[in-house]
C-alpha positions as CSV (number, residue, x, y, z in Angstrom):
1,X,-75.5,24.4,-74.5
2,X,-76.6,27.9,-75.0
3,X,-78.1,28.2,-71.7
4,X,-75.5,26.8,-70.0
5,X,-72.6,29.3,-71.3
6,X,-75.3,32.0,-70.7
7,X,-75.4,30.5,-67.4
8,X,-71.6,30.7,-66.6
9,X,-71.6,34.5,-68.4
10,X,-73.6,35.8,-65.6
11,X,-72.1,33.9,-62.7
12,X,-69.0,35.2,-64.2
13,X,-69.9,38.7,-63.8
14,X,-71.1,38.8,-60.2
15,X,-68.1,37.3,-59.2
16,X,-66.2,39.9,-60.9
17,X,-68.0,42.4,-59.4
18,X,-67.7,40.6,-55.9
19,X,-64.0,40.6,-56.3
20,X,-64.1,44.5,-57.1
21,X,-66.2,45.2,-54.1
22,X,-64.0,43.2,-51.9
23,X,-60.6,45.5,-53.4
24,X,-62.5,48.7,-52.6
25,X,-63.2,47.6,-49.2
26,X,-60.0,46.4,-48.6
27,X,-58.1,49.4,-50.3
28,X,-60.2,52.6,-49.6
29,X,-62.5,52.0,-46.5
30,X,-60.4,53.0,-43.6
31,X,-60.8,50.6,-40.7
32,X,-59.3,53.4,-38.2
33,X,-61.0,55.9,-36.6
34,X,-59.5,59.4,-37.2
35,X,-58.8,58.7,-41.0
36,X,-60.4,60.4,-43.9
37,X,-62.6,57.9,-45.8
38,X,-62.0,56.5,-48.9
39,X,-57.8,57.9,-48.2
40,X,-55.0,55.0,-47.6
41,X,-53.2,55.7,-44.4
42,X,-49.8,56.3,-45.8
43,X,-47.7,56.2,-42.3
44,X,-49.1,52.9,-41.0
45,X,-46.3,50.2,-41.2
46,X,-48.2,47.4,-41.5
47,X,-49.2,48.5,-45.1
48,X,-45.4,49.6,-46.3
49,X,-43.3,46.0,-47.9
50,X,-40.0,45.6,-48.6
51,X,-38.6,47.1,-52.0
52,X,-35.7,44.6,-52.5
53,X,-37.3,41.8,-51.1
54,X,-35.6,38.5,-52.1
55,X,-37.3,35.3,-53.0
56,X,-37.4,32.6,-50.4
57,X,-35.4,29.5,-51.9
58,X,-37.5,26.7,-50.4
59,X,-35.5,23.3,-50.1
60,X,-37.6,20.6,-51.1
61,X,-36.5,17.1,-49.8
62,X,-37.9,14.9,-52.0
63,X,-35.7,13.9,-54.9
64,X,-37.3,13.2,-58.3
65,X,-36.7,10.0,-60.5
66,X,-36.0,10.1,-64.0
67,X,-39.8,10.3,-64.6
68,X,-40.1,13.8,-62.4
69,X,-41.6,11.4,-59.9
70,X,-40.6,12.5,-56.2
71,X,-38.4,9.9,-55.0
72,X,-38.0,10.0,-50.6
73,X,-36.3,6.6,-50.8
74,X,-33.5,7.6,-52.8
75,X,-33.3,10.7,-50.3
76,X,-33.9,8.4,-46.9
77,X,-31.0,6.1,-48.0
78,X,-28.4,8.8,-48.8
79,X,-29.3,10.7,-46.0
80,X,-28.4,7.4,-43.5
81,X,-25.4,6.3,-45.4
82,X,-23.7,10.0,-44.8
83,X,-24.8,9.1,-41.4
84,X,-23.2,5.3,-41.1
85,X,-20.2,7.1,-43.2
86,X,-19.4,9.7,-40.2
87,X,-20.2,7.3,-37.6
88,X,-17.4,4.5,-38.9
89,X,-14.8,7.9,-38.8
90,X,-15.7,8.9,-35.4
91,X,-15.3,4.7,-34.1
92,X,-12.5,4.0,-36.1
93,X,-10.5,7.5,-34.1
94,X,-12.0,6.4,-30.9
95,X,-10.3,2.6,-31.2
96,X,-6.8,4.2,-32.4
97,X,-6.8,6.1,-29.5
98,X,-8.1,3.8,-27.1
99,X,-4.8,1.1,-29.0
100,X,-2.7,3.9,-28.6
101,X,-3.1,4.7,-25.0
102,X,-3.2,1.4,-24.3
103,X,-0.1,0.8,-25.6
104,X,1.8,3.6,-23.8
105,X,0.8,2.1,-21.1
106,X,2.4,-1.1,-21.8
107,X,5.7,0.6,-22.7
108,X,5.6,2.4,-19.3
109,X,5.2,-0.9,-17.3
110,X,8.1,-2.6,-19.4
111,X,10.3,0.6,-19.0
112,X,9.7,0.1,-15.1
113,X,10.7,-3.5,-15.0
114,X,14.0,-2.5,-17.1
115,X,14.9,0.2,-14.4
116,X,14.1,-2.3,-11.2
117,X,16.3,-5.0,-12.8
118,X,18.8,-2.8,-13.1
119,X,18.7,-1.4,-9.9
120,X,18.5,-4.8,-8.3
121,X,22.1,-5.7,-9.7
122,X,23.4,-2.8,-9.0
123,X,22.5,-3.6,-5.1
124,X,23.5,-7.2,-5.8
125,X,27.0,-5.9,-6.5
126,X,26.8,-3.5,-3.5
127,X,26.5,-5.8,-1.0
128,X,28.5,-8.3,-2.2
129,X,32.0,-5.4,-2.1
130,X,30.4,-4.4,1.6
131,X,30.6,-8.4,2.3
132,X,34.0,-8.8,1.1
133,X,34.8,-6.0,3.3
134,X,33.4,-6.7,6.5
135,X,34.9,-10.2,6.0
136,X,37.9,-9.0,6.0
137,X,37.5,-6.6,9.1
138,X,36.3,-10.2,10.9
139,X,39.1,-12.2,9.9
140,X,41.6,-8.9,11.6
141,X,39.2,-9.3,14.8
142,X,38.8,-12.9,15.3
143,X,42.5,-13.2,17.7
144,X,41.7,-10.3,19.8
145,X,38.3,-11.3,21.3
146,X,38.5,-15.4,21.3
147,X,37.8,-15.6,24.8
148,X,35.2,-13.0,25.0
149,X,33.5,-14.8,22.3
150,X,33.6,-18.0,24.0
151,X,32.3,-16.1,26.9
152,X,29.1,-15.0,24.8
153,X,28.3,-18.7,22.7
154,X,28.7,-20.4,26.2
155,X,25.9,-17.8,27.7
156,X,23.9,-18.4,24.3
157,X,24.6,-22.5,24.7
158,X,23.1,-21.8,28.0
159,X,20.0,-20.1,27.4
160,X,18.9,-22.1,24.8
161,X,19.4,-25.0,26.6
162,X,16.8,-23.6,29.0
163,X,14.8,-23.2,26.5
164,X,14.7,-26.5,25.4
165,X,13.8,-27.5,29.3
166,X,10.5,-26.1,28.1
167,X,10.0,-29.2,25.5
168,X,6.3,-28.6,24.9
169,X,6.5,-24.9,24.3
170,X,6.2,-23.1,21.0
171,X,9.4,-21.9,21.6
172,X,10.5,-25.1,22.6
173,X,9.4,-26.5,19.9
174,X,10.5,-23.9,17.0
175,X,14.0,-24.2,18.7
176,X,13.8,-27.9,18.3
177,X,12.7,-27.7,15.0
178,X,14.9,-25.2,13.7
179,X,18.5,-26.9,14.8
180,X,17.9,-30.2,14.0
181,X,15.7,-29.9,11.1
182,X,16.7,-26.4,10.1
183,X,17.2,-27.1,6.2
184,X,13.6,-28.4,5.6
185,X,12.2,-26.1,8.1
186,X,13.5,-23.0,7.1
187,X,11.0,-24.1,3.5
188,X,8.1,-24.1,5.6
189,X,5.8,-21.0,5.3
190,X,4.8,-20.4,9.1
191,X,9.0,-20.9,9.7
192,X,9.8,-18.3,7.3
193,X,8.0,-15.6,9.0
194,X,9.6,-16.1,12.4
195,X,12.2,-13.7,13.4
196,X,13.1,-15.5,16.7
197,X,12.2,-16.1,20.4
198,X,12.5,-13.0,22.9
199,X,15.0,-14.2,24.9
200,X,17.5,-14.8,21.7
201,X,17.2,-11.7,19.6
202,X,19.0,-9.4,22.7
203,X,21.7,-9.8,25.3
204,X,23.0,-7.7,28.2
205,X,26.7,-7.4,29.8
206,X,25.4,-8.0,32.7
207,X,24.6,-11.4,34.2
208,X,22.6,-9.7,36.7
209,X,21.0,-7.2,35.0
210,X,20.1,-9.8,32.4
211,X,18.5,-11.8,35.2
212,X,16.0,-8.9,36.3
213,X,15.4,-7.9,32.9
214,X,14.2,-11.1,32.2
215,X,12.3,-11.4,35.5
216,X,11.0,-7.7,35.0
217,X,9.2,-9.6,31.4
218,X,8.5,-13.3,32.7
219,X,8.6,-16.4,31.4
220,X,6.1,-16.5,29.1
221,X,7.0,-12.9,27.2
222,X,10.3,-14.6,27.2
223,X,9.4,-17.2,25.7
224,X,7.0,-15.7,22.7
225,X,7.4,-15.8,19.6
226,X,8.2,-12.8,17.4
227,X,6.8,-12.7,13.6
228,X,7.2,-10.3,11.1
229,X,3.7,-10.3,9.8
230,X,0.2,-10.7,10.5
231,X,0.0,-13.2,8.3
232,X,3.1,-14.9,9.4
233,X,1.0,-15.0,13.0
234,X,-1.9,-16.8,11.7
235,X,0.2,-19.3,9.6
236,X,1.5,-20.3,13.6
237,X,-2.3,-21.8,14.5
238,X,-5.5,-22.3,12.5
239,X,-9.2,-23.1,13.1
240,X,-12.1,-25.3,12.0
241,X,-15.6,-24.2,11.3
242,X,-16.4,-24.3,14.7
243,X,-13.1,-22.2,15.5
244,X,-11.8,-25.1,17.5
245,X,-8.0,-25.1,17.3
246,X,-6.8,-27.5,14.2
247,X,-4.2,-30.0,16.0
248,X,-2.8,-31.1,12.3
249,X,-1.7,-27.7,10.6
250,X,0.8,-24.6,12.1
251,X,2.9,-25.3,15.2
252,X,0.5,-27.3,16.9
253,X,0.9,-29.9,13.6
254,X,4.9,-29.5,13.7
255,X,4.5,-30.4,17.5
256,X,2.7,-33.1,17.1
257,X,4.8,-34.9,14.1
258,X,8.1,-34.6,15.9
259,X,6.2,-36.3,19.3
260,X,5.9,-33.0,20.8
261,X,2.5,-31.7,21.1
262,X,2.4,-28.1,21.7
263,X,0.6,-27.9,25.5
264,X,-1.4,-24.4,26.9
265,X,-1.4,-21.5,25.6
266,X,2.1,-19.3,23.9
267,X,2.3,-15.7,23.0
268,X,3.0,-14.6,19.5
269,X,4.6,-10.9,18.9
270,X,3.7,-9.3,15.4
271,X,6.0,-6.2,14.5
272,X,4.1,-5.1,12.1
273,X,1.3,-4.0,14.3
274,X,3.8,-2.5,17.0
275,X,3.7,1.5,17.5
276,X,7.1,1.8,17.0
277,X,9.1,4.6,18.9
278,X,9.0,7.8,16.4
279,X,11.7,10.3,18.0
280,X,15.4,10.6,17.8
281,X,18.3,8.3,17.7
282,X,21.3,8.9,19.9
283,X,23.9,10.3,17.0
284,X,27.1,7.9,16.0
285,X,25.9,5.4,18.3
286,X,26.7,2.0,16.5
287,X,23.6,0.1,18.7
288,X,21.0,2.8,17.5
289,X,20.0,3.8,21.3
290,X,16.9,5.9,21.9
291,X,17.6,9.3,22.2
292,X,15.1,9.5,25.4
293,X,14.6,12.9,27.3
294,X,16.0,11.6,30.9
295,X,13.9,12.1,34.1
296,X,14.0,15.1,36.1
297,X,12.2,15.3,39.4
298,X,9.9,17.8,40.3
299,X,12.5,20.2,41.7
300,X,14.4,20.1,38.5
301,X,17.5,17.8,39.9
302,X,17.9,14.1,38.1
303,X,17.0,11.4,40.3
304,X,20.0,9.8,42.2
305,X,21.3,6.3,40.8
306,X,19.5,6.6,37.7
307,X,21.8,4.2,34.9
308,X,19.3,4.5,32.3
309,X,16.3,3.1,30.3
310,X,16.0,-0.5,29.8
311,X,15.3,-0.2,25.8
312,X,18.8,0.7,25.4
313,X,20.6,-1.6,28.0
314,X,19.9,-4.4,25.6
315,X,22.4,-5.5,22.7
316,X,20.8,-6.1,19.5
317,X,22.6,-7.9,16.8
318,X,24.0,-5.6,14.1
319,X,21.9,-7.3,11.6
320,X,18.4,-6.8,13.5
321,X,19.2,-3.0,14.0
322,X,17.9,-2.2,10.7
323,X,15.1,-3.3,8.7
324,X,13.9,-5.9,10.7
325,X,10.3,-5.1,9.3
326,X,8.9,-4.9,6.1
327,X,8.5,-0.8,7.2
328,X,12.4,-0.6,7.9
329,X,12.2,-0.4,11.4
330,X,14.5,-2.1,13.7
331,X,13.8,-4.5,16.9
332,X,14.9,-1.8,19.1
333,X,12.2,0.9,18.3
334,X,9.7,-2.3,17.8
335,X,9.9,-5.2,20.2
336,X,12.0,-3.6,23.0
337,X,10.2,-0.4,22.8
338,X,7.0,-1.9,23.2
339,X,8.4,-4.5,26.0
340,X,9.8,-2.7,27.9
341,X,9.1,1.1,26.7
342,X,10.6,3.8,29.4
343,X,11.6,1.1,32.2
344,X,13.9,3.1,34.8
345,X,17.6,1.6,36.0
346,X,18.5,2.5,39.4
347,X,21.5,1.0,41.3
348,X,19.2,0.7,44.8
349,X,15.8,0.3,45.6
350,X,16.5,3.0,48.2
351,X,17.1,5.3,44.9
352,X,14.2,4.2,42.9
353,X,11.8,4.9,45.6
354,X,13.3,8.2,45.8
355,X,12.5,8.9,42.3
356,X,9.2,7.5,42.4
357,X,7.7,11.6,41.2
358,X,9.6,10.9,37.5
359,X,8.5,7.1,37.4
360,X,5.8,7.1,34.5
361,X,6.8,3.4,33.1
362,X,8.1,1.4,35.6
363,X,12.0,0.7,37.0
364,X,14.1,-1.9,38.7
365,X,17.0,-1.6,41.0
366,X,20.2,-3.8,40.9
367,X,19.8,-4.9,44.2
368,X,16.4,-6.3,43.3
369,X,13.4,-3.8,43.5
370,X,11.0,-3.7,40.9
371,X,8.0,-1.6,39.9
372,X,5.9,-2.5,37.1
373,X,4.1,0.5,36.5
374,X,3.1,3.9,38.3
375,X,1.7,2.5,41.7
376,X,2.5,-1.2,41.2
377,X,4.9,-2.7,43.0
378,X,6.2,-6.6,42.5
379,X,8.1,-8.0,46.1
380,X,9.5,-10.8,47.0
381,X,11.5,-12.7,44.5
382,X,11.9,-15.3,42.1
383,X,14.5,-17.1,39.7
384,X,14.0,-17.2,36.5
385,X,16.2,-19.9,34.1
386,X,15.3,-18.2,30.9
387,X,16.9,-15.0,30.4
388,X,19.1,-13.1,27.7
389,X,22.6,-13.8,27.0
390,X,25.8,-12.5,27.4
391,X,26.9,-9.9,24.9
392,X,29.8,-9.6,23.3
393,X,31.5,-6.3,23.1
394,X,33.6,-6.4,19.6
395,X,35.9,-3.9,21.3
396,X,38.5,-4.8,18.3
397,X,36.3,-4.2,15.9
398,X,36.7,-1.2,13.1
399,X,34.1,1.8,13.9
400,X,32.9,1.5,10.8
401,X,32.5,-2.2,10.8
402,X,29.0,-1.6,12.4
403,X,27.8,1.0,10.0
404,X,29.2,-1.4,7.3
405,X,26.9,-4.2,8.4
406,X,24.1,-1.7,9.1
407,X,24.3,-0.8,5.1
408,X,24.1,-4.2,4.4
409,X,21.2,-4.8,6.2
410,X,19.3,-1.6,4.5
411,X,20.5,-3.0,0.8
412,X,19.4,-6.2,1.4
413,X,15.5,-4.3,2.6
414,X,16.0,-2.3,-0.4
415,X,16.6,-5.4,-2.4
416,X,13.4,-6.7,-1.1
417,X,11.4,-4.0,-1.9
418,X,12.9,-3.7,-5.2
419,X,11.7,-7.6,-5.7
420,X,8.3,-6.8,-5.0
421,X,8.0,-3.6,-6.8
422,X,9.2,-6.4,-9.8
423,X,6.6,-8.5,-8.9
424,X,3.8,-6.2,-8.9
425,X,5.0,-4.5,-12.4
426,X,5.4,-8.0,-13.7
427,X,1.7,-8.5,-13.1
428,X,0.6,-5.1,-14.2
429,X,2.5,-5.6,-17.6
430,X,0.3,-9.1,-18.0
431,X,-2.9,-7.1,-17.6
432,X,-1.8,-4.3,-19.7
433,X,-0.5,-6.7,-23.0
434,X,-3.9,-8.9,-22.5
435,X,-6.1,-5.6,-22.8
436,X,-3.6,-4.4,-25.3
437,X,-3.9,-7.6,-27.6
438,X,-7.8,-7.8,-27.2
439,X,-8.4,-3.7,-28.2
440,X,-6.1,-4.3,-31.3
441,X,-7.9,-7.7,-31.8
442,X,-11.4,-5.5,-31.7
443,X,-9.6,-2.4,-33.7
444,X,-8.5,-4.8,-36.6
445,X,-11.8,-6.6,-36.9
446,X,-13.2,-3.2,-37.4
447,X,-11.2,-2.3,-39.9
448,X,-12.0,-5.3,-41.8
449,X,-15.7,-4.8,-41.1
450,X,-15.6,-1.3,-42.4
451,X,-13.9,-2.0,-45.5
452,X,-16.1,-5.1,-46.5
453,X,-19.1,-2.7,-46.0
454,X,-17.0,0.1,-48.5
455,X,-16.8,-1.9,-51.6
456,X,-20.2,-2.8,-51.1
């Protein structure tokens, strides 16, 4: 025992003098060349410390049990449900707003359906005054033009029986159907679409201008069928999967049920996908004429016996003027635009060939001549048994009678539209109070959720 303390004595001292060495070294050698030895360099930074140097406060994360054991469960768990808490804030604000936006938009479609009801009655009531009205101008008219309106249902009587001479024609057969099954027709989805047949939606006050009109088109364009729509077109004849013509559906089926089966081939005229003419009308001009820039010949002069363009040599019924399209467009700057677009009148042939410089789109003469287009010429001469009727002038009707009927017209468009702006809303609202109900169905079952996991 002895030893051993006598031992630890003497290790003791060396490594107190070790540990003195060491300071001396450390303290009072100078590293540096250029210093004194055994002198501490006063002016070297790296051996000055801070005077009011603070202690470091160093954050320990474990957490101590009752026993001063560190605890990093306890410190883990509080840590995450600080976490969870701030998470369920940030989620339960996200759903109120996402309920809340939601339902804005639900007001905003139900607001919209309130204003287009509204404004639907208020055209329902329009049209009805304007229809008392013009009834009334009718009733004043009906003794001074009896004769001329005989006149114009006799030429009517007469072109549609023509018409009907062609049995096995589309129009034939739409005409068949139409006034003797008109009531159960008129239900049928390809009949709704139909506007009419060429040679019935115009007429001219001319027998003989009527007849080379008609000629100038041809049997067959007066004879097509006109549809609104695209869709209204295809309803008229459909396919199999070999894209062989289906006999049983569209005209071909109608034909064929009323012992008529449609035979060759029938043009159909879609609106809707008619250029229609985009310039001026001519002003306070009850038939809505095209205000076309007239010919002038190369030396500045008009051409002699020049009556006018085609396009607006044909009557339109007051209630085709307007809105005749889903667009608002009328038959004028559609189907006659597009028929017969800038066709020249001249009361010779002599004259028209004198014009030929300023004949871009055609013309026809009175006494027979015709050119198709800019260096085509048709001779000879044919009859043709299909052509527009008779007009009839309304000379003892009110001016405004035509603009009355003309406002009719664009309220009952208006109406439309309105109908289908309904419509759409009406399916909008759906959408928006089913994602509505299912985000407040989500937002409540997070609530519950949240609070169950509160008190636990």
């Amino acid at each position: 025992m002895k030893r051993y303390q006598k031992e630890r004595k003497k290790n003791g001292g060396i490594e107190r003098h070790r540990a003195i060495a060491c300071f001396l070294c450390i303290n009072f050698i100078d590293p540096c060349p250029g210093t004194t030895t055994g002198q501490m360099p006063m002016n070297d930074d790296r051996m000055k410390l801070p005077i009011n140097a603070n202690p470091v406060d160093v954050h320990d994360p474990l957490r101590f049990n009752q026993g001063g054991q560190a605890d990093p469960y306890s410190f883990a768990r509080d840590t995450m449900q600080n976490e969870a808490a701030e998470a369920a804030v940030y989620n339960t604000k996200k759903l109120e707003d996402a309920v809340h936006e939601m339902g804005l938009q639900l007001k905003h479609h139900e607001e919209n359906i309130i204003f287009l009801k509204a404004h639907k009655n208020r055209l329902d009531n329009s049209i009805l005054d304007m229809q008392v009205a013009l009834g009334k101008y009718q009733t004043a008219s009906e003794s001074g033009s009896e004769n001329e309106e005989l006149s114009h249902v006799q030429s009517e009587e007469e072109t549609l029986g023509n018409i009907f001479l062609h049995e096995k024609s589309a129009a034939g057969i739409w005409y068949e159907l139409k006034c003797h099954h008109g009531t159960q027709a008129s239900h049928l989805p390809l009949m709704k679409d139909v506007v009419g047949i060429v040679a019935m939606l115009g007429s001219v006050d001319d027998d003989n201008l009527s007849r080379l009109l008609s000629d100038y088109l041809g049997l067959e364009t007066m004879l097509a069928i006109v549809c609104k729509t695209f869709d209204g077109m295809k309803a008229l004849e459909t396919y199999d999967e070999k894209g062989h013509i289906n006999k049983s559906l569209g005209l071909h089926g109608l034909g064929a049920s009323i012992g008529k089966p449609l035979d060759g081939r029938f043009l159909v005229i879609c609106l809707e996908k008619l250029r229609p003419y985009a310039e001026d009308f001519i002003a306070d001009d009850p038939q809505r004429r095209l205000d076309i820039l007239k010919p002038r010949l190369p030396n500045g002069d008009s051409p002699p016996g020049f009556l006018g363009f085609a396009v607006n040599m044909v009557n339109i019924d007051s209630v085709d003027l307007y809105c005749a399209t889903s667009t608002g467009y009328g038959l004028r700057e559609t189907l006659f635009y597009n028929l017969f677009s800038r066709l020249h009148v001249y009361k010779t042939r002599e004259d028209m060939l004198q014009s030929l410089p300023c004949i871009r789109h055609g013309a026809i003469s009175l006494d027979g001549g015709m050119i198709k287009h800019s260096g085509v010429f048709s001779l000879g001469k044919r009859e043709i048994n299909v052509k527009f009727p008779k007009s009839s002038r309304g000379s003892n009707l009110p001016q405004n009678y035509f603009e009355i009927g003309r406002e009719i017209k664009e309220m009952k468009w208006k109406k439309e539209r309105t109908v289908e702006d309904m419509q759409r809303e009406q399916v909008l609202l759906e959408r928006a109070r089913f994602n509505f109900d299912l985000k407040k169905q989500g937002y409540m079952m997070f609530l519950a959720q949240s609070s169950t996991y509160a008190t636990q």
